[in-house]
C-alpha positions as CSV (number, residue, x, y, z in Angstrom):
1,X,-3.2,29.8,-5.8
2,X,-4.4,26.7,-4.0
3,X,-3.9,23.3,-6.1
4,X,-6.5,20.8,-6.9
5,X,-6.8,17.1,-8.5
6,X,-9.6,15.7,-9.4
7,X,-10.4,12.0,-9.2
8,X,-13.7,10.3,-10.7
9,X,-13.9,7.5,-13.4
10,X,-16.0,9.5,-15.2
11,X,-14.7,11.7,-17.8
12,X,-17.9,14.0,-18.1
13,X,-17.8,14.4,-14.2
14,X,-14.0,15.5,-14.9
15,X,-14.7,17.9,-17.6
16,X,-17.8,19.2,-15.3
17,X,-15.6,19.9,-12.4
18,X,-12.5,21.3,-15.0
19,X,-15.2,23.7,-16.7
20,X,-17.2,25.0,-13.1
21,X,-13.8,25.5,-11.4
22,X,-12.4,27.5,-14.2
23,X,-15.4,29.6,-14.7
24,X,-16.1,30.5,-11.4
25,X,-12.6,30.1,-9.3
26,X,-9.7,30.8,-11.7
27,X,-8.2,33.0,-9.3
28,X,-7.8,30.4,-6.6
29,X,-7.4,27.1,-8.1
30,X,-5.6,25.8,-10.6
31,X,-6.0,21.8,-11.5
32,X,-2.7,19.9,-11.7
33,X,-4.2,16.7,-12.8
34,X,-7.3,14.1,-13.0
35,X,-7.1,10.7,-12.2
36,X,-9.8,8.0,-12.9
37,X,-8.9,6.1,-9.8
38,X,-7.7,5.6,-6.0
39,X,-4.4,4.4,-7.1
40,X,-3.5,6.8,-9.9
41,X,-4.7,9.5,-7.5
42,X,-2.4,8.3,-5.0
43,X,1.0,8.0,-7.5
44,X,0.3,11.9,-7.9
45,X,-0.3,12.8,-4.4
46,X,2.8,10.9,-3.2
47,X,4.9,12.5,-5.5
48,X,3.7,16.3,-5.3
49,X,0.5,16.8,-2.9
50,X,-1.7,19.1,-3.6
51,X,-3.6,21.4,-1.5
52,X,-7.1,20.2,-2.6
53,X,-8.4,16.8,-4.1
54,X,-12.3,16.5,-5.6
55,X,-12.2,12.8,-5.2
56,X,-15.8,10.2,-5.9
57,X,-16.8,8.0,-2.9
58,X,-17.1,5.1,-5.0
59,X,-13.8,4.1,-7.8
60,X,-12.5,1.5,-9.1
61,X,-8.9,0.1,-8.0
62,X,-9.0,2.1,-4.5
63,X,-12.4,3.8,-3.5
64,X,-12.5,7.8,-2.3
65,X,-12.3,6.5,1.4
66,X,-9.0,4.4,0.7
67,X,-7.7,7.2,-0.9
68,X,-9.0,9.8,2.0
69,X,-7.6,7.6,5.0
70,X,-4.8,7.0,3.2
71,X,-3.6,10.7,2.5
72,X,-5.2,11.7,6.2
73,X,-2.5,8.8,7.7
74,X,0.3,10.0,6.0
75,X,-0.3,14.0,5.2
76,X,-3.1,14.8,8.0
77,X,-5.7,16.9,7.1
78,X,-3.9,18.6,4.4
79,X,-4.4,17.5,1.4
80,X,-8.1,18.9,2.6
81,X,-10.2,16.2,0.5
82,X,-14.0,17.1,-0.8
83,X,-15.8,13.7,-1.8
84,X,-18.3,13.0,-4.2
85,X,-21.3,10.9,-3.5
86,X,-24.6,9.7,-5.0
87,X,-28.0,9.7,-2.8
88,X,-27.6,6.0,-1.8
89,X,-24.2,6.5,-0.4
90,X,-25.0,8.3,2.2
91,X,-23.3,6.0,4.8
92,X,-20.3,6.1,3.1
93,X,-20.1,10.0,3.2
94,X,-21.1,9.7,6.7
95,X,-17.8,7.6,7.1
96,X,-15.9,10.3,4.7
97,X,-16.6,12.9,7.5
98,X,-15.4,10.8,9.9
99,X,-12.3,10.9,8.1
100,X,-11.9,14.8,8.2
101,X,-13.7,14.8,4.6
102,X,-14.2,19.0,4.4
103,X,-17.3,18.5,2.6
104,X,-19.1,16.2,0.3
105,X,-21.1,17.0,-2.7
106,X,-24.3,14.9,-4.1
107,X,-23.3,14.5,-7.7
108,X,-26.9,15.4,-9.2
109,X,-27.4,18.5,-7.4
110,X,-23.5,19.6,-8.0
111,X,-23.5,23.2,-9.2
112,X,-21.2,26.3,-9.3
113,X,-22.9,27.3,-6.0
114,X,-22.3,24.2,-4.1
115,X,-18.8,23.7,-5.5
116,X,-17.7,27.0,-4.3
117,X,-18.7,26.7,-0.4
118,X,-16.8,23.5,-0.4
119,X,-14.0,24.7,-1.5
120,X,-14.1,28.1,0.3
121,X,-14.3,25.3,3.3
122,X,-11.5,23.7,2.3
123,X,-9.4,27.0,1.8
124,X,-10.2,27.9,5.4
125,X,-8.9,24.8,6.9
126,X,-5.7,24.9,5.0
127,X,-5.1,28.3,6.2
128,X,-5.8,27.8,9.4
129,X,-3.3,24.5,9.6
130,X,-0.6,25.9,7.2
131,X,-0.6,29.8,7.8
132,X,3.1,29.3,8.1
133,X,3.8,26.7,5.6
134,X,2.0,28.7,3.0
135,X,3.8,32.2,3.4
136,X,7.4,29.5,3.2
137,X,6.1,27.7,-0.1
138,X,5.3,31.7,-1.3
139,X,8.7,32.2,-1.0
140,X,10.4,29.3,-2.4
141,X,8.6,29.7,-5.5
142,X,10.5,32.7,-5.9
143,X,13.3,30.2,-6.8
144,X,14.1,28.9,-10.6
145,X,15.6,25.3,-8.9
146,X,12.2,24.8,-7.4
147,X,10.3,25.6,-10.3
148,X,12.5,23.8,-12.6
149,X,11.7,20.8,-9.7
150,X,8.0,21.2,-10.0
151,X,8.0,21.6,-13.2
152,X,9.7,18.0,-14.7
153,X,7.6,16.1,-11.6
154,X,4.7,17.5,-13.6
155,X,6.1,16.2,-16.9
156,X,7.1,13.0,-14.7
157,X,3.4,12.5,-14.1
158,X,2.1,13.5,-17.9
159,X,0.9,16.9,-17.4
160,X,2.9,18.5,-18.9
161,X,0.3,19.6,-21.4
162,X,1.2,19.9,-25.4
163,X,4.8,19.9,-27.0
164,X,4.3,23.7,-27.7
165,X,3.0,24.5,-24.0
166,X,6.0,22.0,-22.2
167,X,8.8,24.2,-24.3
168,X,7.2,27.1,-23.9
169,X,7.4,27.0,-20.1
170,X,10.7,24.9,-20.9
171,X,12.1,28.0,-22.0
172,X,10.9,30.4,-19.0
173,X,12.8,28.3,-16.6
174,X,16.3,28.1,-19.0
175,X,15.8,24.3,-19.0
176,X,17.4,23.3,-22.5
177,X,15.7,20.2,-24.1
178,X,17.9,20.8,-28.0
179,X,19.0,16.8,-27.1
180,X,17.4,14.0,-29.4
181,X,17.8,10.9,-26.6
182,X,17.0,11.1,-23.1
183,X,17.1,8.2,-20.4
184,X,15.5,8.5,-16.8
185,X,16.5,6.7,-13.8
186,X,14.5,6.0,-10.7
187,X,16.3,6.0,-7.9
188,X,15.8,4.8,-4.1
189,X,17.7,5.2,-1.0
190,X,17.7,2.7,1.6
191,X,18.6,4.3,5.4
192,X,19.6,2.3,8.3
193,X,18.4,5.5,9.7
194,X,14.6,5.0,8.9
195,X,12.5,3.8,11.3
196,X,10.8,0.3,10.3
197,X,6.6,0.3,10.0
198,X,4.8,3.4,8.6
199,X,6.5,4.9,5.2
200,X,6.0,8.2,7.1
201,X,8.3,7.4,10.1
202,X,11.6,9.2,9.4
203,X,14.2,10.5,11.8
204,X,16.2,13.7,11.4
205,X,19.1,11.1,10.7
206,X,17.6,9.6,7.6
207,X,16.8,13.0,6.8
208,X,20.1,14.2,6.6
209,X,21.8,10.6,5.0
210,X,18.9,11.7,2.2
211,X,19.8,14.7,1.6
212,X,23.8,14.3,1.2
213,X,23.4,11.1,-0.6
214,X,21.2,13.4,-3.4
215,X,24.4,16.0,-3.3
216,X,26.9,13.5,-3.7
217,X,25.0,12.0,-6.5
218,X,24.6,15.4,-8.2
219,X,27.7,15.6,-7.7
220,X,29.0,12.6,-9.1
221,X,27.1,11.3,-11.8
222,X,26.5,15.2,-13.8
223,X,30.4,14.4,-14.2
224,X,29.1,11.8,-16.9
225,X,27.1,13.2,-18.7
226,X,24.4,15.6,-18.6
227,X,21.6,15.3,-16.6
228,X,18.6,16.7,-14.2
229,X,18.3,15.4,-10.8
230,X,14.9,15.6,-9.3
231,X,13.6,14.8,-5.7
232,X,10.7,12.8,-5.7
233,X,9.8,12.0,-2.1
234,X,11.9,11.9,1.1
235,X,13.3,8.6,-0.1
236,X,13.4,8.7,-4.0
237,X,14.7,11.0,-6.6
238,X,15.1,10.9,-10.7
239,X,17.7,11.7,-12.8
240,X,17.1,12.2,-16.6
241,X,20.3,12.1,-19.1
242,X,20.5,14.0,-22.4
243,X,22.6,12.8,-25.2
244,X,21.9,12.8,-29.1
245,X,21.5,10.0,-31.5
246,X,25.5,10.1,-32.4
247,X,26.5,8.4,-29.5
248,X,25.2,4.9,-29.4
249,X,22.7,3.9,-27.3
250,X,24.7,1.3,-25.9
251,X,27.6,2.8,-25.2
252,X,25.2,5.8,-23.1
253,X,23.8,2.8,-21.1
254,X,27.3,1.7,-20.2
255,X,27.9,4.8,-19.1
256,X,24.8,5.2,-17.0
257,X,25.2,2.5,-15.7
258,X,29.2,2.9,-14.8
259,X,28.4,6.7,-12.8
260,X,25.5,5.0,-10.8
261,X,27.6,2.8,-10.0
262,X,30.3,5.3,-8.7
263,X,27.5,7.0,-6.7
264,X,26.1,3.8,-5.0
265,X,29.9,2.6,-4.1
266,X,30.8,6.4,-2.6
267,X,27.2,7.3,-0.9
268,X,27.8,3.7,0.7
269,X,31.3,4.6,1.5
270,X,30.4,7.7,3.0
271,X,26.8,7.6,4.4
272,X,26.0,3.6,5.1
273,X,23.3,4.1,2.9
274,X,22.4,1.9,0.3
275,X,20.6,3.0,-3.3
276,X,18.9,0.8,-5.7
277,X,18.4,1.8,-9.5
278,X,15.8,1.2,-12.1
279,X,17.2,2.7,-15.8
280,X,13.8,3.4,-18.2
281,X,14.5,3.0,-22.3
282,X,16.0,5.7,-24.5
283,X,13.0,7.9,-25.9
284,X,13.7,10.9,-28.4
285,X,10.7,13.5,-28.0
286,X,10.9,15.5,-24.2
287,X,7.2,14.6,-23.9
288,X,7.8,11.0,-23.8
289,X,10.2,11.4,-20.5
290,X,7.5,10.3,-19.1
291,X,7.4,7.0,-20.9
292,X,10.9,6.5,-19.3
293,X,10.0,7.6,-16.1
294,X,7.0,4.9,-15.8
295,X,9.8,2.4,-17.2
296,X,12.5,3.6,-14.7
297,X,9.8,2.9,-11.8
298,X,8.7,-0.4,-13.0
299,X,12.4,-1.7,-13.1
300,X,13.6,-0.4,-9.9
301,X,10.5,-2.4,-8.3
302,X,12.6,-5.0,-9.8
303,X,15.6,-4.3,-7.6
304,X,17.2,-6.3,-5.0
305,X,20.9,-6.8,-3.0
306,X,22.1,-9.1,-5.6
307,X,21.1,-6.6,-8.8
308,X,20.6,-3.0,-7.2
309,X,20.6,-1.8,-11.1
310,X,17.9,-2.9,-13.3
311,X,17.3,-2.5,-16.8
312,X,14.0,-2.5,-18.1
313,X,14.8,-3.3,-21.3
314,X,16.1,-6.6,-19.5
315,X,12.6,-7.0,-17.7
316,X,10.2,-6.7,-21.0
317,X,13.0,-7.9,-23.7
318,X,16.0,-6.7,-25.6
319,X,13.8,-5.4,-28.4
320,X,11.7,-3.1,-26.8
321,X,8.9,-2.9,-28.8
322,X,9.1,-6.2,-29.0
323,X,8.9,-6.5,-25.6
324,X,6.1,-4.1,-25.0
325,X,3.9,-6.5,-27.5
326,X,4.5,-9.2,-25.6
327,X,4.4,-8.1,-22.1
328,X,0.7,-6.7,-23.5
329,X,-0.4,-9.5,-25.3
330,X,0.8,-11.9,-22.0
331,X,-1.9,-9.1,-20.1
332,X,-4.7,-10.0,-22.2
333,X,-4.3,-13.3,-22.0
334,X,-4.4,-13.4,-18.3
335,X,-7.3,-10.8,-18.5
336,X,-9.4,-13.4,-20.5
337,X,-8.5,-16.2,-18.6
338,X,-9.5,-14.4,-15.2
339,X,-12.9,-12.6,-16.1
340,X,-14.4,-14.1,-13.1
341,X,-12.1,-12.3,-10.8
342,X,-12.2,-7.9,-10.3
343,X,-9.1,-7.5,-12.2
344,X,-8.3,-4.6,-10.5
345,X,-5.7,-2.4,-12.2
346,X,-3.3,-2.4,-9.5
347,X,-3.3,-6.4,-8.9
348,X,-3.2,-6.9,-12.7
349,X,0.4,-5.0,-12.5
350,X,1.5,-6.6,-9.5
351,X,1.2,-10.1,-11.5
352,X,3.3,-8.7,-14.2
353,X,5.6,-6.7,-11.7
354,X,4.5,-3.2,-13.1
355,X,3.7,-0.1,-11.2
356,X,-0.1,0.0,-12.2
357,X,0.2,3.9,-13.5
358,X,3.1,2.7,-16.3
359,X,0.3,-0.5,-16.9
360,X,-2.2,2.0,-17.5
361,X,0.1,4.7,-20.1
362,X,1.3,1.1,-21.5
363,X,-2.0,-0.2,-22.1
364,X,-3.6,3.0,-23.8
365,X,-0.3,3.4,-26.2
366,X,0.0,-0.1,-27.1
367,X,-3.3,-0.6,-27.7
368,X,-5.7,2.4,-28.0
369,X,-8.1,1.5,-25.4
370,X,-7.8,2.2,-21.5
371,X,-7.3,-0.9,-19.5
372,X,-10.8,-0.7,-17.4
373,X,-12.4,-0.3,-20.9
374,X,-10.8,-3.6,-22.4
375,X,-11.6,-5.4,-18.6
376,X,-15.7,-4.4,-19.0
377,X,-15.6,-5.1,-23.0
378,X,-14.5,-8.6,-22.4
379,X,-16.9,-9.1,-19.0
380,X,-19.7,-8.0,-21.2
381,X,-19.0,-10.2,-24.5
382,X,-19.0,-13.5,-21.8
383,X,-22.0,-12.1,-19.7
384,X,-23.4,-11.9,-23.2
385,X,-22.9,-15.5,-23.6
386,X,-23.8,-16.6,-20.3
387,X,-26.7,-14.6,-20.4
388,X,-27.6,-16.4,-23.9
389,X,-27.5,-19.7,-22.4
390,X,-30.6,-19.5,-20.5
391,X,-29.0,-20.8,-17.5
392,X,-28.3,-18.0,-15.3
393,X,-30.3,-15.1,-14.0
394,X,-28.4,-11.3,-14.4
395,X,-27.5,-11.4,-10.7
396,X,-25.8,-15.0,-11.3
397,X,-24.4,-13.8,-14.1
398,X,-22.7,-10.4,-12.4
399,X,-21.2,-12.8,-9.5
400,X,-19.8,-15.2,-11.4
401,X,-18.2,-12.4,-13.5
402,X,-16.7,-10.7,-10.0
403,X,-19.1,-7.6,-10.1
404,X,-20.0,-6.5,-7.0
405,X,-23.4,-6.3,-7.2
406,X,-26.2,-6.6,-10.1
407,X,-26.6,-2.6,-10.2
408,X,-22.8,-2.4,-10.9
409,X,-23.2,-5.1,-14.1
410,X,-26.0,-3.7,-15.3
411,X,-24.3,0.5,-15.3
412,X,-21.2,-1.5,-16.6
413,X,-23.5,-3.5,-19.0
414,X,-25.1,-0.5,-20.7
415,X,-22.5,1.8,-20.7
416,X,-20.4,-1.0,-23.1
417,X,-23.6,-2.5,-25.3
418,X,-26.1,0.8,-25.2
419,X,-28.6,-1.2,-23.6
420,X,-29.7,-2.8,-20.0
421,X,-29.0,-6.9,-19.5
422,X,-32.7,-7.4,-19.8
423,X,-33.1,-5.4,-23.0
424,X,-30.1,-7.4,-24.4
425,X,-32.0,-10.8,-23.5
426,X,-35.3,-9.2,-25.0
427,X,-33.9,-8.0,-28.2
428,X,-32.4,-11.7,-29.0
429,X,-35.1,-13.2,-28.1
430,X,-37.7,-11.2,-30.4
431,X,-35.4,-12.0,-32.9
């Protein structure tokens, strides 16, 4: 089976692509996850690639191409990407080509038919690059550790599908979630060993201090109390601890916090490696592991020399809904006050210090409505205004509101009010 994600903003194209896919290449694909933009796509690649990704040209927060040259620079060709265009971006699947795009695919004229010959391209080339590779990665998923691996990064990334699907498979791979608490920490190690510049530049030294420093930790902190260690990427891993609701949830925290300390002092002892820690918030259903996971990330971005632990309930507030409500409410605020800019998802959570898939899951929980969906519903109520005014022509109106061009307002217009900018104007004025 070869593995696919899909990246458009638009859910229909999503469910499209789901739907052709299952219908007419079960036996060779199976979809591991959507993602609505560049950046979301890009969390999930760096933390388990997949053979395939269906990503459109044109997305908010990072476009296909980003995402394309981005993958090619650090992965090669594999991921093999296939890139979804409309008829007046041919220049820009010109350029995906360039970038070692297998295939691209003109939205409107998308069909079972189509869809198939790109893939089937992008099934030769990965057999052709990774003959090897492939027959290694058959192999290894013979084994329950790596299975039990993929399997939380999936739940890591919130695919783990429904509560009865995530213990069902729970329970194929003897992974016991009977706890009421768990607690995940985000972990990164720093190697004098890795060479300085590209993320992808490691040397068989770093390798090795990465490798031992995840054994000793194992080693170390399971002596606390029980836990799962999982590798992320060559320099980060996560380790989720299971308790119950008798022991305080202070007194776990101290204790967390007391073996990673251990683990730090030794693999520094031992290695000359240093590790910095973010520690998410206690949640009580296995599905929401996740939830901890986004809040282990988001604290350990938080990390320096002087605090190489961080809390992130002592990032957002000691109450953490609390917290949450705030740290929200402080987002909106900005949001409103900054409609003229893009307010792209991923420099919106760089203000607040967030990673921006955790601002995303955040956003949707706390507030039932998708951060790109609250952006456009407040650019349209003041474009409604400004448009009101009399003042300002729709193309005036879309710069001054950081659209990038008067087609864009007018597709985000619509799509939020039912109804073009002009027929807005026309409707109020026949009134």
């Amino acid at each position: 089976m070869y593995r696919l994600l899909i990246v458009d903003d638009e859910p229909l194209v999503q469910i499209g692509l789901k739907s052709m896919l299952a219908k007419e290449l079960a036996d060779k694909i199976e979809v591991i996850g959507t993602a609505s933009n560049g950046q979301e796509a890009w969390d999930m690649i760096s933390m388990d690639p997949p053979d395939i990704v269906i990503a459109d040209i044109r997305m908010p927060v990072m476009t296909g191409l980003e995402l394309l040259n981005k993958s090619h620079n650090k992965y090669g060709t594999v991921p093999a990407f296939i890139m979804l265009t409309a008829y007046e971006e041919f220049e820009m699947a010109r350029q995906a080509l360039i970038g070692e795009a297998v295939d691209y695919l003109v939205k409107i004229e998308l069909n079972p038919a189509t869809l198939t010959k790109a893939i089937n391209k992008a099934i030769q080339r990965i057999d052709e690059l990774k003959p090897q590779t492939s027959q290694k990665e058959g192999s290894s998923e013979s084994s329950l550790e790596d299975l039990r691996q993929k399997f939380m990064v999936k739940l890591f990334n919130h695919l783990a599908g429904s509560e009865e699907e995530f213990l069902s498979e729970a329970g194929r791979l003897n992974l016991s979630f009977d706890y009421n608490r768990y607690i995940v920490v985000y972990g990164e190690i720093h190697s004098g060993n890795q060479s300085e510049g590209a993320d992808s530049s490691f040397t068989q030294a770093a390798l090795d201090v990465y490798s031992s420093s995840i054994s000793m930790a194992k080693e170390i902190i399971s002596r606390h109390a029980p836990c799962q260690i999982v590798s992320i990427d060559i320099q980060h891993f996560a380790i989720v601890f299971m308790f119950n609701e008798d022991e305080p949830v202070a007194g776990t925290m101290d204790l967390i916090t007391e073996a990673l300390e251990n683990a730090r002092t030794m693999i520094s002892s031992y290695f000359k490696a240093e590790i910095t820690f973010g520690i998410g918030s206690a949640v009580s259903a296995p599905l929401d592991i996740a939830v901890s996971f986004d809040e282990a990330k988001t604290a350990a971005q938080q990390t320096d020399a002087s605090q190489p632990v961080r809390l992130f309930s002592h990032i957002v507030g000691s109450n953490r809904r609390s917290g949450k409500d705030k740290l929200i409410t402080a987002i909106q605020e900005y949001i409103d006050s900054n409609l003229n800019g893009k307010l792209q998802l991923n420099e919106v959570a760089e203000v607040f210090g967030l990673s921006p898939a955790y601002l995303s899951v955040l956003f949707k929980k706390t507030t039932e409505s998708g951060f790109s969906e609250y952006v456009n519903t407040k650019k349209i109520d003041r474009a409604k205004e400004m448009l009101l005014s009399g003042d300002m022509k729709i193309y005036e109106v879309a710069d001054a509101l950081g659209f990038e061009s008067a087609y864009y307002f007018s597709k985000v217009f619509k799509k939020v009010d039912g109804h073009s900018p002009r027929e807005y104007i026309q409707s109020k004025s026949d009134m």
